[in-house]
N, C-alpha and C positions, 0 to 999 in steps of 0.2 A: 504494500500500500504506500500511496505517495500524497502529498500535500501539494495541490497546485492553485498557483494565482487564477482570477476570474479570465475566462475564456468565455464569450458570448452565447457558444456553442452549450455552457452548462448553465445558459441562465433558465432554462425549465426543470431542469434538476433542482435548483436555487426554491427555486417555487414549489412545486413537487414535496419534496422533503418537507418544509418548513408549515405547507397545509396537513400535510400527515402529523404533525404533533399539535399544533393548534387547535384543529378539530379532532386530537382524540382526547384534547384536556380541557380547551376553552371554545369558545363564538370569534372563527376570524373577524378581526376589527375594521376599519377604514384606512388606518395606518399600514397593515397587515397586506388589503389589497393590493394598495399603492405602491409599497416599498417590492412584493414580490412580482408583482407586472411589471413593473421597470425597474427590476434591480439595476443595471447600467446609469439608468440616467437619475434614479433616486440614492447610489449609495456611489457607485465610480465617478461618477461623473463630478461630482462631489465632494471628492477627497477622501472619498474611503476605499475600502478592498473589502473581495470577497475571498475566501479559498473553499478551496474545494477535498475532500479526500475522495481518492481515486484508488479503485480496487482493479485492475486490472484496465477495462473499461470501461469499468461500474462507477457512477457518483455516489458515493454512499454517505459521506457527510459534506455538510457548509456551515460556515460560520461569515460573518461581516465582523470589520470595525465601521463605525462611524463617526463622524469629527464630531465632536463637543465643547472644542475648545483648542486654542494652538499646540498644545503637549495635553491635551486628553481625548481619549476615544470610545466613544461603547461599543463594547461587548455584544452583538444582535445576530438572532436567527440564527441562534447555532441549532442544527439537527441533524440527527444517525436514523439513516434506512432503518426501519424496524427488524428486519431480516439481520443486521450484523449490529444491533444493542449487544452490550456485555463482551466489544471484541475492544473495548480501549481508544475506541478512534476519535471520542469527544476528548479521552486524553490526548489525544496526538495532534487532534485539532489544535485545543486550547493552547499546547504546549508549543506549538509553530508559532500562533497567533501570538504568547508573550515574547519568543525570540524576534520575531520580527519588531514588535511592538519597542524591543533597548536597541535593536540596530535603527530603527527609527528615532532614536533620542525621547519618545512619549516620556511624559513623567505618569499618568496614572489611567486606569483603562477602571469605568465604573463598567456597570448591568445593571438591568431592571426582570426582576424574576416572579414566579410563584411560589407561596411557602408547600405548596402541594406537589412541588418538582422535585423531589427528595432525594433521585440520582444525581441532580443537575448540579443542586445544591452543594452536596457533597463534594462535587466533582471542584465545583470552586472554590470548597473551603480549604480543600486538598492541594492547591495551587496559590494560595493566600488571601485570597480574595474576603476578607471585613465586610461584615454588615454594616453602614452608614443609616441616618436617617431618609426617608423616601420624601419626596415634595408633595405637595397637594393637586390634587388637577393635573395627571398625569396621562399622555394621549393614549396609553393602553389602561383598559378598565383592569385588566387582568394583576396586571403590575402591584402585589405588594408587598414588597422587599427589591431594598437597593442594595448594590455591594462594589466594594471597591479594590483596587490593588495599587497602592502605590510602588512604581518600576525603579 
């Protein structure tokens, strides 16, 4: 398995993935549509990345950053094929995702999550990622629980 930058070709994998966790835990959002209809032009285009893990010539996981600030980025839309959950790749995502994120100079990468995600969770706290306070009036209903990593 390999970790590759956004190639146009996998932005329906992008979408794909990310509606299979959404709808088997929450109501895709407005936000939800938007960002996975035009991933390119709502997250690349933009200033952020996508990556991709790549089985062969399977997409089986993605994750995004996105700008938040000049040295901060979220953490967004990360999701594993259901067919290869428990095979480590959301670790292998995340773990690309923070190397790139110190050869990019970022200082701190937040997320916006579910406390009902309790892999997910894990998987972050297992990387370092702090619980922070969440904001009010947040564009996902789902959202709540914020975390953070300073790099």
């Amino acid at each position: 398995m390999e970790i590759v930058p956004f190639n146009p070709l996998y932005a329906s994998a992008f979408r794909d993935l990310n509606l299979k966790w959404i709808e088997e835990f929450f109501a895709v959002e407005p936000l939800d549509t938007y960002l996975l209809e035009n991933c390119e032009a709502s997250i690349i285009d933009k200033g952020g990345y996508i990556f991709f893990a790549k089985k062969e010539n399977d997409i089986v996981g993605c994750c995004a950053l996105l700008p938040a600030g000049p040295t901060t980025f979220e953490l967004g839309k990360m999701a594993v094929d259901p067919n290869y959950r428990g095979h480590k790749i959301g670790q292998k995502l995340l773990s690309h995702v923070l190397d790139f994120s110190k050869k990019k100079s970022l200082r701190r990468l937040i997320l916006y999550s579910n406390t009902k995600l309790n892999n997910a969770l894990h998987i972050y706290k297992k990387f370092g990622f702090v619980e922070v306070p969440i904001e009010e009036n947040l564009e996902y209903t789902r959202s709540n629980i914020k975390m953070q990593l300073t790099l």
